[in-house]
OpenMM code with the backbone's topology and positions (N, CA, C; nanometers):
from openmm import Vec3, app, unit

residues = "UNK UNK UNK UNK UNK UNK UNK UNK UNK UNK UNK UNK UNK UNK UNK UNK UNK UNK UNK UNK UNK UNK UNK UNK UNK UNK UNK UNK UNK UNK UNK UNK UNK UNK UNK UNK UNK UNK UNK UNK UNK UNK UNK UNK UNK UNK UNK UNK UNK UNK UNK UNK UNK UNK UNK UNK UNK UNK UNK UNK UNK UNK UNK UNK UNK UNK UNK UNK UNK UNK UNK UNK UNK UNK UNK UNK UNK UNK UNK".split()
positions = [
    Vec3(-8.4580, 2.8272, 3.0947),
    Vec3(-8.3398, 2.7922, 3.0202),
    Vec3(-8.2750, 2.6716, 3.0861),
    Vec3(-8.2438, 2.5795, 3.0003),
    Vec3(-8.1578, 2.4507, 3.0479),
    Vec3(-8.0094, 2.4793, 3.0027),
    Vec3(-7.9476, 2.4296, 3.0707),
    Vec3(-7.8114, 2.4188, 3.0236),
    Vec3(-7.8125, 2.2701, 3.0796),
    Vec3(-7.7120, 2.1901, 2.9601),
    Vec3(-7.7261, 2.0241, 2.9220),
    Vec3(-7.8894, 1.9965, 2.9913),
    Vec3(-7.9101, 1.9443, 3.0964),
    Vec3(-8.0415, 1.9174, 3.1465),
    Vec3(-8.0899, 1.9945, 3.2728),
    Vec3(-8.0522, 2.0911, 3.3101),
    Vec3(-8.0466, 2.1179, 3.3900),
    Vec3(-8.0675, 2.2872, 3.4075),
    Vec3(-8.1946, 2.3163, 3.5163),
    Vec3(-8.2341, 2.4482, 3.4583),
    Vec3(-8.1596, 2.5173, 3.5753),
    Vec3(-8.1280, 2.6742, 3.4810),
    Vec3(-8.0230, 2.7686, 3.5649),
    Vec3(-8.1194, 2.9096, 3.5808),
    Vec3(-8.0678, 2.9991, 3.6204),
    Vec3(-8.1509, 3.0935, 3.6481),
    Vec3(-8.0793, 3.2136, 3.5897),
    Vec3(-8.1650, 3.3488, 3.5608),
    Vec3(-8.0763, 3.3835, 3.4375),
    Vec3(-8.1613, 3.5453, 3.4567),
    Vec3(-8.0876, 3.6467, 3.4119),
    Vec3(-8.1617, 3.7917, 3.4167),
    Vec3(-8.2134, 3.8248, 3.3155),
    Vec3(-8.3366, 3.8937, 3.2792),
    Vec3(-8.3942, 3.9740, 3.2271),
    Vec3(-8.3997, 4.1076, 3.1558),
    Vec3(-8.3426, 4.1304, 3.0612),
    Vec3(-8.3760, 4.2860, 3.0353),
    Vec3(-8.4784, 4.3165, 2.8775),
    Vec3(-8.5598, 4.3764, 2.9165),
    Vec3(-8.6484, 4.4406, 2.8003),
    Vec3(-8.6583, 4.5847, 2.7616),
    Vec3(-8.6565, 4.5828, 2.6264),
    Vec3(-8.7205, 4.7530, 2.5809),
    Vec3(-8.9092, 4.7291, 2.5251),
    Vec3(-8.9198, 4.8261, 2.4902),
    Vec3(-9.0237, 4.8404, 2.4016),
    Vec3(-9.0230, 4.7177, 2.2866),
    Vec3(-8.8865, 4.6428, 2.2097),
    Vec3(-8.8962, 4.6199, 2.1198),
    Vec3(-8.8074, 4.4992, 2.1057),
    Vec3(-8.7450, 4.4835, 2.2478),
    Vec3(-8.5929, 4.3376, 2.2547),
    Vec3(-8.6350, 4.2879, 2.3842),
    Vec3(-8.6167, 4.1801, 2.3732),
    Vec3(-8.5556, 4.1423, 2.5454),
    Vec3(-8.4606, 4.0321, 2.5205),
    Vec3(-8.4023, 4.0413, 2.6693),
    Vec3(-8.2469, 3.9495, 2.6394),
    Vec3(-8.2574, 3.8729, 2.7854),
    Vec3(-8.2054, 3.8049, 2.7533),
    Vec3(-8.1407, 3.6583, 2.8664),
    Vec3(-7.9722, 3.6633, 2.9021),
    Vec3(-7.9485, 3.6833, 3.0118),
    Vec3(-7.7790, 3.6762, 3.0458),
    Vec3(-7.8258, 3.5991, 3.1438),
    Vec3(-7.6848, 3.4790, 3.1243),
    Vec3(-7.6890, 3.4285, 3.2109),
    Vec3(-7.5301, 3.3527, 3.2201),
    Vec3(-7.4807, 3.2795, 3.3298),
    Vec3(-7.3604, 3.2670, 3.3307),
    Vec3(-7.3358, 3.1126, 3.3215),
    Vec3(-7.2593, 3.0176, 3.2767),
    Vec3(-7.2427, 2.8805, 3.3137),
    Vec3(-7.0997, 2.8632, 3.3125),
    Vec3(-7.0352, 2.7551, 3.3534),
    Vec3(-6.9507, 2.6692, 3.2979),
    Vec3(-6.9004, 2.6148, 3.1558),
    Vec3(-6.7928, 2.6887, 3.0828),
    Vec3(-6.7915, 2.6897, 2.9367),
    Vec3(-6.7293, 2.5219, 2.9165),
    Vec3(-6.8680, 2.4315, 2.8872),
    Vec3(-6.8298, 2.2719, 2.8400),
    Vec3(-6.8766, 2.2408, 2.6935),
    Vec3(-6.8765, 2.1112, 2.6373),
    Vec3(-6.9471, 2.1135, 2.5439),
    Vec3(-7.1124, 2.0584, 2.5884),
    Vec3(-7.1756, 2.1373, 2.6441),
    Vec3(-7.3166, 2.1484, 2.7135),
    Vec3(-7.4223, 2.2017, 2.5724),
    Vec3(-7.5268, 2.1349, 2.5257),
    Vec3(-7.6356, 2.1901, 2.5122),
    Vec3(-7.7089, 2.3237, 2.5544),
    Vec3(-7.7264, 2.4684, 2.5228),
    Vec3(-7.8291, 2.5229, 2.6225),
    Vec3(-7.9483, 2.5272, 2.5120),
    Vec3(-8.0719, 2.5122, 2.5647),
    Vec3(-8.1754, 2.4987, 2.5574),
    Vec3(-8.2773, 2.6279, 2.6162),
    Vec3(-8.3595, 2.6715, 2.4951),
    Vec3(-8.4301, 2.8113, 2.5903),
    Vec3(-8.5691, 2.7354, 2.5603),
    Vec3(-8.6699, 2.7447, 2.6753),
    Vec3(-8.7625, 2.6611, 2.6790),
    Vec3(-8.8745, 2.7746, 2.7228),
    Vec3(-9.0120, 2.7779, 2.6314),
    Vec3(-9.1149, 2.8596, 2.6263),
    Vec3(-9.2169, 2.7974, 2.6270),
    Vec3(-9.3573, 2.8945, 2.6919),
    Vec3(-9.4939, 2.8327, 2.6286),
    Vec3(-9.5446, 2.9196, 2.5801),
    Vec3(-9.4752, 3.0602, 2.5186),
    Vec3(-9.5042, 3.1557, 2.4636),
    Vec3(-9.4744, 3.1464, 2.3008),
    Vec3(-9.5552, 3.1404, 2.2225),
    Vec3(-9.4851, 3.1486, 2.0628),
    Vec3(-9.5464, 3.2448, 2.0006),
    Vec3(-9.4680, 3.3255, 1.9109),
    Vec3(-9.5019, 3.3959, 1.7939),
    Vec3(-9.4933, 3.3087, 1.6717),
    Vec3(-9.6163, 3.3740, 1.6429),
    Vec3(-9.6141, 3.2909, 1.4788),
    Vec3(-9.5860, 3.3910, 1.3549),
    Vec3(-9.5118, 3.3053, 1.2760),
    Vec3(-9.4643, 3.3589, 1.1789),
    Vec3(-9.5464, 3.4037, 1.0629),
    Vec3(-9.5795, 3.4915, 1.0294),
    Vec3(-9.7089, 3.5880, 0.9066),
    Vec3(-9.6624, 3.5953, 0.8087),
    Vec3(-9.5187, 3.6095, 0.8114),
    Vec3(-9.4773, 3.6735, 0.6815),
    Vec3(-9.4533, 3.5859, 0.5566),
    Vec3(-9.4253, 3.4263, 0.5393),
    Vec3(-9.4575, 3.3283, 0.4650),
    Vec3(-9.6177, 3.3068, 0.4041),
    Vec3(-9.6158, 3.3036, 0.5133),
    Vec3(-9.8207, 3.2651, 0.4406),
    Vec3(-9.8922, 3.3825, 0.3478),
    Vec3(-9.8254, 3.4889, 0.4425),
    Vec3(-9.8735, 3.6182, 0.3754),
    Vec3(-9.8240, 3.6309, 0.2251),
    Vec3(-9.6602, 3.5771, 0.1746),
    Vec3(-9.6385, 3.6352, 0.0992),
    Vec3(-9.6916, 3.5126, -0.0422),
    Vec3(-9.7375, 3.3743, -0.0136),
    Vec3(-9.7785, 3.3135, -0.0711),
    Vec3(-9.9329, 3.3371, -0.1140),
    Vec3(-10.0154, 3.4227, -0.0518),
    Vec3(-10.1534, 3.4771, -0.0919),
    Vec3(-10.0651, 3.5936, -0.1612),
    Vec3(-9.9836, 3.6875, -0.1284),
    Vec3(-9.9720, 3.8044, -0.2759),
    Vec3(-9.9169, 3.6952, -0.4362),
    Vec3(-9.8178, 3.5943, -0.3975),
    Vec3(-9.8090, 3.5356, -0.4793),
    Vec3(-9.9321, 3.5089, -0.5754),
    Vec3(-9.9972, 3.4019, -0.4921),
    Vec3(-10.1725, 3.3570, -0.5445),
    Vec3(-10.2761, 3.4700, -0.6128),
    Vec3(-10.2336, 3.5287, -0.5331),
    Vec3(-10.3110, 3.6759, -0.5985),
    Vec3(-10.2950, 3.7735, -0.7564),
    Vec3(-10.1421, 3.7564, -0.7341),
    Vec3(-10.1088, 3.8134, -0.8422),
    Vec3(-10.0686, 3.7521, -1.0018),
    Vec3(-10.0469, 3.6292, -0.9437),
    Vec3(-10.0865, 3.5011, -1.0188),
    Vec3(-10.2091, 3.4959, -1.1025),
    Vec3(-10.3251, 3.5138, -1.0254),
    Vec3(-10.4987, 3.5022, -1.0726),
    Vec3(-10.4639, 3.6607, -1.1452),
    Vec3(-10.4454, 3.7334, -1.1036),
    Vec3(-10.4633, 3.8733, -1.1754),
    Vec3(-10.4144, 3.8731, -1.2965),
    Vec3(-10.2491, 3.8080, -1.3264),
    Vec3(-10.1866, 3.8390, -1.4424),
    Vec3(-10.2637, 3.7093, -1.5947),
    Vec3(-10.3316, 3.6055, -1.4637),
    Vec3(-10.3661, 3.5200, -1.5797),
    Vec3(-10.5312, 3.5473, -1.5917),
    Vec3(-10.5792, 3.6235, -1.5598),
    Vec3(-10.6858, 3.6880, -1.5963),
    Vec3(-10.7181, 3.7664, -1.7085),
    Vec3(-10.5840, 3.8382, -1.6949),
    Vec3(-10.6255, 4.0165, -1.7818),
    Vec3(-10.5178, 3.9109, -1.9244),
    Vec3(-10.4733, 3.7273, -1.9282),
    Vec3(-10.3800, 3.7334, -2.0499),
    Vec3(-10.5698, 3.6620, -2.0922),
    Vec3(-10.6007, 3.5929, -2.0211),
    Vec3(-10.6928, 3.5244, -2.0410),
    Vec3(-10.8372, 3.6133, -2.1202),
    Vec3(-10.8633, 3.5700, -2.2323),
    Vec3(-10.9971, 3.6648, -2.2722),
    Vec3(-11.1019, 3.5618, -2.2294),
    Vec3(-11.2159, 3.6369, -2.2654),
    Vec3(-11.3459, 3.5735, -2.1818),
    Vec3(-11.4139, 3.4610, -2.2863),
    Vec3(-11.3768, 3.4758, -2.4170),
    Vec3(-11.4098, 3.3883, -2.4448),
    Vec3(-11.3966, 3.2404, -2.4949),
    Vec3(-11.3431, 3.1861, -2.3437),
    Vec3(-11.3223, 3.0519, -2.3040),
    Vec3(-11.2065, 3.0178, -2.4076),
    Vec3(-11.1166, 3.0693, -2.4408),
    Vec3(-10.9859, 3.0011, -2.4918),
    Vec3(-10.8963, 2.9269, -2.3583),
    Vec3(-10.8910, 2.9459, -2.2310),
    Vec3(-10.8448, 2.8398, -2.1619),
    Vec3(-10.8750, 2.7349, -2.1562),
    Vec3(-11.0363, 2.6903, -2.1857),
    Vec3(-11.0639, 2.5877, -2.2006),
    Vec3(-11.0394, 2.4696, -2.2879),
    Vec3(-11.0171, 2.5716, -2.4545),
    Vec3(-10.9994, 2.4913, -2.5583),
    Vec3(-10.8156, 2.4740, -2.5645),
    Vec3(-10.7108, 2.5227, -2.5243),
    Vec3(-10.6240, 2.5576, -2.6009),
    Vec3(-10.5375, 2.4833, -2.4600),
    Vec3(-10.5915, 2.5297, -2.3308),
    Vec3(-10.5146, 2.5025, -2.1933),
    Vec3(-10.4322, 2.5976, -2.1532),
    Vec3(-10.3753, 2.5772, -2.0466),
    Vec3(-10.3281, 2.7269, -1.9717),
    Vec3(-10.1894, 2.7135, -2.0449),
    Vec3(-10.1021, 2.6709, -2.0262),
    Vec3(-9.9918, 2.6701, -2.0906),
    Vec3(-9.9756, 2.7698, -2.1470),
    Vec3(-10.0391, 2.7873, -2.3051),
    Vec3(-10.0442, 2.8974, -2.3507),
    Vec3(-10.0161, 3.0140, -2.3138),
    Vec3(-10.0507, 3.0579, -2.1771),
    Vec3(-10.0705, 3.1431, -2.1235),
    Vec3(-9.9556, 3.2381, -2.0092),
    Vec3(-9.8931, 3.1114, -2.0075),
    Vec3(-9.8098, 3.1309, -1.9203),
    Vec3(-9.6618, 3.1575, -1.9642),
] * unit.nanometer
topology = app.Topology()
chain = topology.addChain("A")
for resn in residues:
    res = topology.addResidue(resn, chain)
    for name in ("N", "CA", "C"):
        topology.addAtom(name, app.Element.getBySymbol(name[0]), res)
């Protein structure tokens, strides 16, 4: 952790499921900065753009009949 540029030292506490940073400074108008080489990546965007995609192909499937009217008419229709 930096505070303005400058790194401070700071306690630790974890559960199973949180962990936290206390730490004390000088109340200025200072920057603090928490600095990692650890990242979690975020799943839940990407993920919810494949159910999107998915359910998308499904609903324009079952409007779509098989015999090739998307081709002649265009999706529009369809949607």
């Amino acid at each position: 952790m930096l505070v303005g540029e400058k790194p401070i030292t700071f306690m630790v506490k974890e559960n199973a499921t949180h962990s936290a940073r206390y730490f004390t400074y000088e109340h200025k108008s200072l920057a603090i900065r928490v600095v990692s080489t650890y990242v979690i990546t975020e799943f839940l965007q990407p993920l919810m753009i494949l159910v999107v995609a998915f359910t998308l192909a499904i609903l324009l499937s079952k409007r779509i009949k098989e015999d090739g009217k998307l081709l002649r008419r265009g999706i529009r229709e369809y949607l």
